[in-house]
N, C-alpha and C positions, 0 to 999 in steps of 0.2 A: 519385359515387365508387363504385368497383369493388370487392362483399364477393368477396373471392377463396376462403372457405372459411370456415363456419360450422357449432359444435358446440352442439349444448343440452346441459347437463348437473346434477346435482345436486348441488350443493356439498358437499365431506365433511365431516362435523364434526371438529374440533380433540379432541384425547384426551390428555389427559397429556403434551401440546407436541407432540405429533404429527399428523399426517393419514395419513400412510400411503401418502401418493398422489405420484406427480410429472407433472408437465406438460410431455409430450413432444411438440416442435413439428416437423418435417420439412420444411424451407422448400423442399426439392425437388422432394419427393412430393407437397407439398402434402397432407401428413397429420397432423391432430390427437391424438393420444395421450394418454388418461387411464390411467397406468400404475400399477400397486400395485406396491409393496414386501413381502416378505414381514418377520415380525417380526426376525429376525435380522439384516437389513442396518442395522437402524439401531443397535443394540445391539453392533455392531463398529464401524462408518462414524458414527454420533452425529449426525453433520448438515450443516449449513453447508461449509465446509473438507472435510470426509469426505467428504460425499455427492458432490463434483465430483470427488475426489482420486480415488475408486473409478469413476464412471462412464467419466470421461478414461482412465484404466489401461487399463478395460475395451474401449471404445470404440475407443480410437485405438493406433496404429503409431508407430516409431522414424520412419518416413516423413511421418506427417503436419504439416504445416505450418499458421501461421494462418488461412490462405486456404484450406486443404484444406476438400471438404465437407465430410468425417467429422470434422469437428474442431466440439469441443462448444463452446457456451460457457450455462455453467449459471451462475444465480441463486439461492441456497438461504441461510435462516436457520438457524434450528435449535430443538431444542425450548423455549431457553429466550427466544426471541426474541415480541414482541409480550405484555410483562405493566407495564403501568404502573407496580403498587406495588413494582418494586424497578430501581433505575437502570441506564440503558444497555441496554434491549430493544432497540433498534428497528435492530441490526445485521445483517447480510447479506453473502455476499462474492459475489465474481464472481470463477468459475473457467475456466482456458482455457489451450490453448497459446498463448503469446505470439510476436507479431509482434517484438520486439523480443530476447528468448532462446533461440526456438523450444523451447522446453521448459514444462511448466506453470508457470502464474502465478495466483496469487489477491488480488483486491484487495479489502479491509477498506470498506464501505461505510454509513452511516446514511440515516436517511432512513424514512416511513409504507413503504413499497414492499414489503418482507420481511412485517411484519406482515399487510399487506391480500392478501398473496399467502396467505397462510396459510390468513385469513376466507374466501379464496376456495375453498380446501378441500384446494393443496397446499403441499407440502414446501418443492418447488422446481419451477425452471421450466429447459427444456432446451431448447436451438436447435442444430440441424444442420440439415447443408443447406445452400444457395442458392439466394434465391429470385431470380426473372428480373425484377425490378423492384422498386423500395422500398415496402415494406408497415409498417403499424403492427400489432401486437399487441394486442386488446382482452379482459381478464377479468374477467367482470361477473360476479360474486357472486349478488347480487341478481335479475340477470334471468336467470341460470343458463346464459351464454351466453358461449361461446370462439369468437372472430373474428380472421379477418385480410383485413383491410382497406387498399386500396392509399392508400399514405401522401397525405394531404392534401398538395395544390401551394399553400396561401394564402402569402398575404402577410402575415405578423403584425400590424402597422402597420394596415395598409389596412384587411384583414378582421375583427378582430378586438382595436382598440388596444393588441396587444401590444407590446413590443419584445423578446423572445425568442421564438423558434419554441415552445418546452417551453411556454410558458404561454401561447401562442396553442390548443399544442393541446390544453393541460387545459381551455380555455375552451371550445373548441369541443368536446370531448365531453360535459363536463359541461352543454352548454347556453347558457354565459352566466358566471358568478361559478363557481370552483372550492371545493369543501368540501373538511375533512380527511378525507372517507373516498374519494377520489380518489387516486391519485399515478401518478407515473409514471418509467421510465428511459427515457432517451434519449441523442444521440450530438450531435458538430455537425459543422459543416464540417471543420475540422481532423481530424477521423476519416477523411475520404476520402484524407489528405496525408499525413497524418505515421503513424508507427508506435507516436505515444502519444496515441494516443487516448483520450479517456476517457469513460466514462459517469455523467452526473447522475442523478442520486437527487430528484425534484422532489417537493414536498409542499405544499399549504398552509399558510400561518399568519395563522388568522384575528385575531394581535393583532397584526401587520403589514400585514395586509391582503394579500398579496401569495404569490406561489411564491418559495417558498425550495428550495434548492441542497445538496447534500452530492454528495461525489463518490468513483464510483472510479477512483483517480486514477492504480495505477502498473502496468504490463506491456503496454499497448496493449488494453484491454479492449474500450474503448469502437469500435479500430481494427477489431477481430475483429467486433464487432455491426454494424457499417457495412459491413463484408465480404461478411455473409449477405443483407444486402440489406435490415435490419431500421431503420428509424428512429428504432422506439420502442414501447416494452411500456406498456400502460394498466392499470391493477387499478383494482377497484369492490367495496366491502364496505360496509356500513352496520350491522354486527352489532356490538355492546356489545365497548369494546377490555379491560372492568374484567374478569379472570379467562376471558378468549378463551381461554388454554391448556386452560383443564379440568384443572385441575390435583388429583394424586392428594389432595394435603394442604393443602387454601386455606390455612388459618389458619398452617400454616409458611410456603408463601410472603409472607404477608404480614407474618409475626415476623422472616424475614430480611431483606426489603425494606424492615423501620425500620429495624431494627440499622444496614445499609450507610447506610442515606439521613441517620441523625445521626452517625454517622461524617462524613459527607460536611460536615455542613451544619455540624459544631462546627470539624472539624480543615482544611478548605480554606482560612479563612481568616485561620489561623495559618501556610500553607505557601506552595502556589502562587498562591492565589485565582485560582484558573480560573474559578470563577462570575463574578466582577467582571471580570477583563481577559482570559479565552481564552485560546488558547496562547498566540498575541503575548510574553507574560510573560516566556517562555525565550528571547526575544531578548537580553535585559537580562541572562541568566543563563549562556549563551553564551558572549556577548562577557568577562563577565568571568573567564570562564576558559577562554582563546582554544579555544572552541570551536566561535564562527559563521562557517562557511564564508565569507572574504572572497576575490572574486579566484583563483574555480577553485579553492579550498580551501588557494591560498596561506597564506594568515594566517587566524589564529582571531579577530583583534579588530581593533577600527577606530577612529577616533577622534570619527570623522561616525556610530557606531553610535546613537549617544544619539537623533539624529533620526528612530530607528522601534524606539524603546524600546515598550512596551504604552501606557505612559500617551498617548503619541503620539495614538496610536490613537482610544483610550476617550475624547480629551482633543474632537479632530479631527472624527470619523468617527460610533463604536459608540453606538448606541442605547440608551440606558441603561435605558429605564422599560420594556423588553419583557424577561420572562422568556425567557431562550432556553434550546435545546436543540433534537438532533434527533431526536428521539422523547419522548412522553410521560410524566410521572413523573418524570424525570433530575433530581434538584435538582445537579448537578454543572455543566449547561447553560451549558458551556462553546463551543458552536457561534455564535459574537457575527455581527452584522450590520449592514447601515452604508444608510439611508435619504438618498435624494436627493441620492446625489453626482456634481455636474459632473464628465461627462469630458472631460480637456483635449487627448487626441492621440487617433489611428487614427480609424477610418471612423466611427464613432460620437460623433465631437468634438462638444462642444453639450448631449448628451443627459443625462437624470438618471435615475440609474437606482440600486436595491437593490442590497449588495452584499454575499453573503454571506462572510464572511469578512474579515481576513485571519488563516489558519493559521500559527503558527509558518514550519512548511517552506515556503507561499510566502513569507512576507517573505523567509528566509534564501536562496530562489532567484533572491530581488534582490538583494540583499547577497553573492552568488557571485558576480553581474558587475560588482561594484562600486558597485553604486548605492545612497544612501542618500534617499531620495524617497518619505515616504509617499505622497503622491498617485500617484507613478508604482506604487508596491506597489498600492495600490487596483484600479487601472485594471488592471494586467497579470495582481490576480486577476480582475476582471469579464471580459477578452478570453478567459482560460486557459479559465475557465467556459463562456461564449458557444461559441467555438471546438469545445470540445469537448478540451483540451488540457491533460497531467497538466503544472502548475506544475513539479515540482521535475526529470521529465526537461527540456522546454523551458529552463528555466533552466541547467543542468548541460549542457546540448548548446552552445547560446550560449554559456557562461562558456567551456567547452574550444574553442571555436573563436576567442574572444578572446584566451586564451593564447597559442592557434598565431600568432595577429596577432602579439602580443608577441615571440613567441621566432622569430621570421621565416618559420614555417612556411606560412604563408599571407600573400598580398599584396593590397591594397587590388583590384587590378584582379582577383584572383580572387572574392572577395566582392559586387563591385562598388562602395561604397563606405566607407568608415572604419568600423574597428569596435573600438570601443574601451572600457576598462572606465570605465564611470561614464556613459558614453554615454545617456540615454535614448532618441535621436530614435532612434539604430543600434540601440538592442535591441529597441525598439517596431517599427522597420521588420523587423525580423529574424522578430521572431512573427508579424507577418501575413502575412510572404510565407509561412511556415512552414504556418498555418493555409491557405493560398490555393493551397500548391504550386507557389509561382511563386520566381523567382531562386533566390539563394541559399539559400532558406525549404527548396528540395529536396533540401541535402546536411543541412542541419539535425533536418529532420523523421526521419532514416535513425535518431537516435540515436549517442550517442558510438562504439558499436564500428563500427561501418558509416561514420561521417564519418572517421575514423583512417584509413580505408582511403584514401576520395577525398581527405582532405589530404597523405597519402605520394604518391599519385600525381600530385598536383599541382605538391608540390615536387619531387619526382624529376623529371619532366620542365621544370622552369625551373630544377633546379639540377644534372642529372646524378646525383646522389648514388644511392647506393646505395637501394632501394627497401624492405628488410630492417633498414636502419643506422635511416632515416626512421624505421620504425614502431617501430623499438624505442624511440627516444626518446619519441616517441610516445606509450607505454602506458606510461613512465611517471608521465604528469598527465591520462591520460584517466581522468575519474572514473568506470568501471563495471567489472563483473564480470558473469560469465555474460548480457552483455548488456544489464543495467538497471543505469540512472545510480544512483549514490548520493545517499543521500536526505543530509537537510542538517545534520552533525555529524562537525567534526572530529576526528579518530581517530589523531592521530600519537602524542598522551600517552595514550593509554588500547589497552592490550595486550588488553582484555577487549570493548572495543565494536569491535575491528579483528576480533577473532572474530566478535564478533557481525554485523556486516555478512561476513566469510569464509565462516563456516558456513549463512549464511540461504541457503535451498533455492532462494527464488528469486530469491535476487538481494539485493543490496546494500539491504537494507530493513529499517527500525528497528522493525517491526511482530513482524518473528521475536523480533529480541534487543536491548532499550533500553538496554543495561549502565551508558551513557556517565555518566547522572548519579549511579549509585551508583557506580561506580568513579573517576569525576576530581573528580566535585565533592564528594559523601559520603564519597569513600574510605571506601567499607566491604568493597572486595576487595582489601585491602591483597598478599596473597602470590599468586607462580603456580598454589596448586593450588586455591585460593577462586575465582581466573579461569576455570579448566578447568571449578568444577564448576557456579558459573554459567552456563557455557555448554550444560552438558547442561538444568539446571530449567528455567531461565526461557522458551528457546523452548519447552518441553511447556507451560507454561503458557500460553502467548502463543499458540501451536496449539490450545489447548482452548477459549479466549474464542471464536478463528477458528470453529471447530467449532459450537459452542453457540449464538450469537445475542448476544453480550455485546461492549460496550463496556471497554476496561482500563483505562479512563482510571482511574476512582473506585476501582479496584486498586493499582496501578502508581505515579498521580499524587497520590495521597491518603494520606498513612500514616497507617495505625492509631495512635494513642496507645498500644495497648496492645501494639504489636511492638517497643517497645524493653526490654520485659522478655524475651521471643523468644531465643533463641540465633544468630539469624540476623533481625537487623529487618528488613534488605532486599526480603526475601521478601514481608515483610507477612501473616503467617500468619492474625493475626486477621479479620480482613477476607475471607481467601481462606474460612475456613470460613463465613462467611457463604453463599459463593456453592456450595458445597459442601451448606449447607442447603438452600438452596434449587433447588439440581438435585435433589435426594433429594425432596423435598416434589413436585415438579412428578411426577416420576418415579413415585413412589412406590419407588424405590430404595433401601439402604443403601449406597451407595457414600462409599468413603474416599478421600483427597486421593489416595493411593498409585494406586488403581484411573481417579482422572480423570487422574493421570499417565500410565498403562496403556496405555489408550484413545488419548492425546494421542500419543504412542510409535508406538501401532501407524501412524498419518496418516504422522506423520512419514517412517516408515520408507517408507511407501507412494511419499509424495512422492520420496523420497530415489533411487527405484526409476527413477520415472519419467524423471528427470533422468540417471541410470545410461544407461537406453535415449536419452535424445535427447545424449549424448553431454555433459553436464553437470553426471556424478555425481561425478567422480576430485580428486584431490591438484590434481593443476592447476588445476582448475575455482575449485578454492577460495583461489587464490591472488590477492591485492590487490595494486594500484599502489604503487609507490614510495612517492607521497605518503599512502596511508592509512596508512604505517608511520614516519614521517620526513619531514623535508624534503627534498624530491627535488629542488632545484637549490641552488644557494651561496645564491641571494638570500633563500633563505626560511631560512637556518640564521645567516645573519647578520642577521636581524628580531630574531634569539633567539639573539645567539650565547651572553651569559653562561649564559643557561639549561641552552643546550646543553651547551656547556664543562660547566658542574657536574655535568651527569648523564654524561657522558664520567667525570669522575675519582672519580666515586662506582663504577664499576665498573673502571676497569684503572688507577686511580691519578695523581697527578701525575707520575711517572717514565715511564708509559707515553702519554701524553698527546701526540700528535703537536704540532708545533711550526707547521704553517700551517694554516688554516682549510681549504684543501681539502681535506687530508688529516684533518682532523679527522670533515668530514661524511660522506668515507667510508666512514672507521671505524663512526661512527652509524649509519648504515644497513647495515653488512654485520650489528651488532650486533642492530638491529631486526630485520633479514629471518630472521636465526638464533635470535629469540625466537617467530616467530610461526610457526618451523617445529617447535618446541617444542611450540608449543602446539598444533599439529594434530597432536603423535603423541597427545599424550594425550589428548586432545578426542577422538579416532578410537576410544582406547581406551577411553574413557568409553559412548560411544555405539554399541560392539561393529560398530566398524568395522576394515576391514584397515590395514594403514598407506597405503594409496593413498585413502584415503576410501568405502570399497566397504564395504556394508553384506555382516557375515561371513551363512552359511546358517543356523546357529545362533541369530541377531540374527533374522532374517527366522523362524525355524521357530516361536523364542517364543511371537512374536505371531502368529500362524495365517494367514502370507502366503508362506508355503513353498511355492508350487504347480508345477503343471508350468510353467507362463509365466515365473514366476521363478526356476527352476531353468534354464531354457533362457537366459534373459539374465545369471544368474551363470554360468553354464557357459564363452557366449562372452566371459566378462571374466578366463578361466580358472580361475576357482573351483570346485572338484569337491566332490561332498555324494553322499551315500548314496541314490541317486533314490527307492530302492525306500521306504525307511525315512521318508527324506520325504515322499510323496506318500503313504502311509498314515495319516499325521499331520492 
């Protein structure tokens, strides 16, 4: 095997969650880079989420593309990532312009990977460039040594008795048997095809015996790694993970770290019990309050839902006697897994294999094509894995092309054959070609806005029709925005989570803003302006996890006992100062919730910028399908018509109540579309944006992102500011 480029180096020690350093890789130059930061980029940018959000800005053009060299794709924790005694360290995101929005996208990740990057002595890790042939990435801690290495050709099976590449190649670095101070990211097939690609998060578990799985799973990340020519990053650290940060104030980190951890460990299993059954849970919670995407986000509930309830699962599948989680310390270990199960279809039929998962969002990306089949949910999370393939676009891409079946937009002989909801053999056949780049797999793999296009063209030329008329119809049941599918929660009763995927920067993604369960099921935002201001907190919060290194679940999913004395329980305030402790203790900080808001703000803005430039920032942009506001055909307002009906006469009365059903759902939906334009004037106002969604100069001067660069891209959006007064600033 061929060392294409090797660095010795001294690993930097960890300081208060920091290194100080980033790992800048050149796959064209073929140049290794150990870069410092000076003190003040991190104390603006904070980490994880920031540090990609400022580099990309920095780095790239309105021009560049996924594929472009100069297009980054960064790896970064943050300071508060890699500490055992308090839950949910072992986060990481991966940032990048996407193959699917061309605009930036960051995917929320777990996994050893971020921590041991850390031990190894940076921040983060940076790829540009093109390399001219597939290489892996190797960062040895230990032997003090940065390599790249052209990517091993084995055969997992043969060489090495794997059955995935990822743990053929942990085996083969490692020797033989993989430990947890090993890990690794990597890509699969489906990254060469499709444009959602995704990257695994590999680890040991040595009470599994086995490599375990987390993924990033949304904007084509893993498509962009596979791009550069990259296979796979390796880290190697064997340094102590108990107070790895170096933290200002141990003994507070570890006074916050109980606090959250019996929070955790009294009140989960009076709520979700995430520890006992995983997301899975929220299937069951969903459906009864039609909120699991059935059928392209037709219908919220099913009546076959009950066959991939949690207990299904934990009953079927989940491993019960292994403590899980995917990083250390978590007592919330919620990451479940499923040993030795026969798969029954695709190339793999016969085999027994680990499975990690299943997540909420996959099941319910089965449950969008109509299928209710745990086994087949198993199997299509193992392929999505394998592959290399984010579950909920592959699902959401399928389910709208099954529609188009439905509603005649597409014909058997276009597909090649039947595609139907409830289908397994058609959806199973659908992801391999997908993965393979073969048939029909290649209008699939494009993602819903790019498949809208090839199904307009296809029926315009076998129907004549208008080519403009098609696609309108079209975008009304194509589940995306700005490019990336919607993740899996229906949003036609909830004005607050229709924001919340609206306003997410990168797309239709419940990571920004989760509203759906306090507002439809808690109803704790009962009025419009409790909605609006939701929408401004919760993504700064949800941006500052991003940031930091932190998991939301034991946030978000856990509620304090003590926030229902709160003026606002939703929020969960108790809780939140924990984590507020313990950034201050790590830090040696006094920073107040207000100031982690600050910071979360300024990202924001950043992002907000960025998407500005790649033509993703405006009023339109943030404008959702018919169906996330309503039912966007008759069949789905007569699922629901009393429903409907009532919430019709609660606003224009019995008197004004049209008298047929098609004019009823009309009226519904001109009603919806005029609420949720409502809600982005004041959402805009909130967030000291213009009425077009354009962040004002004064918004941007605040936070200390005023500069020439963004003055010259407010300029041409025709916004005029004082040049002089602001660049003095």
């Amino acid at each position: 095997m061929e060392t294409r480029l090797c660095l010795e180096y001294e690993p930097h020690p960890v300081k208060r969650g920091y290194t100080d350093h980033i790992l800048w890789v050149d796959l064209t130059a073929g140049r290794i880079a150990d870069r410092t930061l000076p003190p003040e980029f991190k104390e603006k940018y904070v980490g994880g989420r920031g540090y990609a959000l400022k580099l990309i800005w920095d780095e790239t053009t309105a021009r560049t593309r996924y594929d472009s060299p100069e297009n980054l794709l960064v790896m970064a924790g943050g300071p508060l990532c890699n500490e055992p005694r308090f839950p949910g360290t072992g986060k990481f995101i991966v940032g990048t312009i996407s193959p699917l929005t061309d605009t930036f996208v960051d995917s929320n990740i777990g996994g050893h990977f971020a921590p041991l990057l850390k031990q190894c002595g940076f921040d983060a890790l940076v790829l540009t460039g093109l390399a001219d042939r597939e290489v892996i990435l190797c960062v040895d801690g230990d032997r003090g040594v940065i390599e790249i290495l052209e990517a091993p050709a084995f055969n997992p099976e043969e060489d090495w008795g794997a059955l995935t590449y990822g743990e053929a190649l942990l085996r083969w670095y490692n020797g033989g048997e993989p430990d947890e101070n090993v890990a690794a990211v990597v890509n699969g097939e489906g990254s060469l095809h499709a444009r959602f690609g995704i990257i695994n998060s590999l680890f040991y578990d040595p009470r599994r015996k086995r490599i375990r799985s987390k993924q990033a799973g949304r904007g084509g990340t893993g498509t962009v790694m596979r791009t550069k020519g990259v296979r796979a990053v390796i880290v190697r650290s064997t340094l102590a993970k108990v107070n790895a940060n170096r933290p200002a104030d141990e003994q507070g980190v570890k006074e916050a770290g109980a606090l959250l951890k019996k929070v955790v460990s009294l009140a989960d299993p009076q709520q979700l019990r995430l520890a006992s059954w995983g997301t899975p849970v929220l299937v069951e919670y969903m459906d009864k309050y039609h909120i699991l995407p059935v059928m392209n986000y037709q219908y919220g509930r099913h009546p076959e839902a009950k066959a991939v309830f949690a207990d299904v699962f934990l009953e079927r599948y989940l491993t019960r006697k292994f403590p899980d989680g995917c990083y250390r310390g978590c007592n919330l270990a919620c990451a479940k897994g499923a040993e030795e199960v026969t798969l029954e279809q695709g190339p793999r039929a016969g085999r027994r294999v680990g499975i990690d998962g299943p997540e909420y969002e996959t099941a319910a990306a089965v449950t969008c094509m109509g299928i209710f089949d745990p086994q087949f949910i198993m199997e299509y999370n193992w392929y999505c894995d394998e592959y290399g393939l984010d579950t909920i676009s592959m699902g959401v891409t399928a389910s709208f092309l099954m529609e188009c079946v439905q509603r005649g937009f597409l014909a058997q002989e276009d597909v090649g054959y039947p595609l139907a909801w409830g289908d397994t053999r058609a959806a199973g056949r659908l992801l391999h070609e997908t993965a393979r780049g073969e048939g029909f797999g290649k209008v699939c793999g494009q993602g819903v806005h790019r498949a809208k296009a090839v199904v307009a063209d296809l029926h315009a030329r076998r129907t004549g029709r208008p080519r403009r008329e098609i696609l309108a119809q079209l975008e009304r049941f194509g589940m995306e925005m700005k490019g990336l599918e919607f993740s899996m929660y229906i949003t036609k009763e909830s004005l607050a989570q229709q924001g919340g995927y609206g306003f997410a920067l990168k797309g239709p993604q419940h990571d920004e803003a989760w509203l759906i369960f306090i507002d439809q099921v808690h109803q704790e935002l009962p009025t419009f302006e409790m909605k609006a201001q939701a929408l401004k907190w919760f993504p700064l919060v949800r941006t500052w996890f991003n940031a930091v290194g932190l998991c939301k679940l034991p946030w978000i999913d856990v509620r304090n006992p003590e926030a229902a004395r709160t003026e606002n329980p939703a929020r969960n305030l108790p809780s939140l100062d924990y984590y507020v402790k313990y950034l201050n203790a790590t830090l040696g900080t006094r920073k107040t919730l207000q100031d982690v808001l600050d910071d979360s703000e300024r990202l924001q803005l950043l992002q907000k910028m960025i998407n500005v430039r790649h033509g993703k920032g405006s009023r339109e942009s943030d404008r959702i399908p018919d169906r996330a506001m309503g039912p966007a055909f008759l069949n789905e307002y007569q699922a629901r018509a009393a429903y409907y009906d009532e919430w019709l006469k609660e606003r224009v009365g019995d008197e004004q109540l049209p008298g047929s059903m098609e004019e009823r759902h009309a009226l519904l939906l001109r009603l919806r579309r005029e609420a949720y334009e409502r809600l982005c004037d004041v959402v805009y106002r909130e967030k000291g944006y213009t009425d077009e969604g354009l962040p004002l100069p004064e918004t941007l001067e605040a936070f200390g992102l005023l500069d020439a660069k963004a003055l010259e891209l407010l300029e041409s959006k025709g916004l005029t500011v004082a040049r002089e007064r602001a660049l003095s600033n």
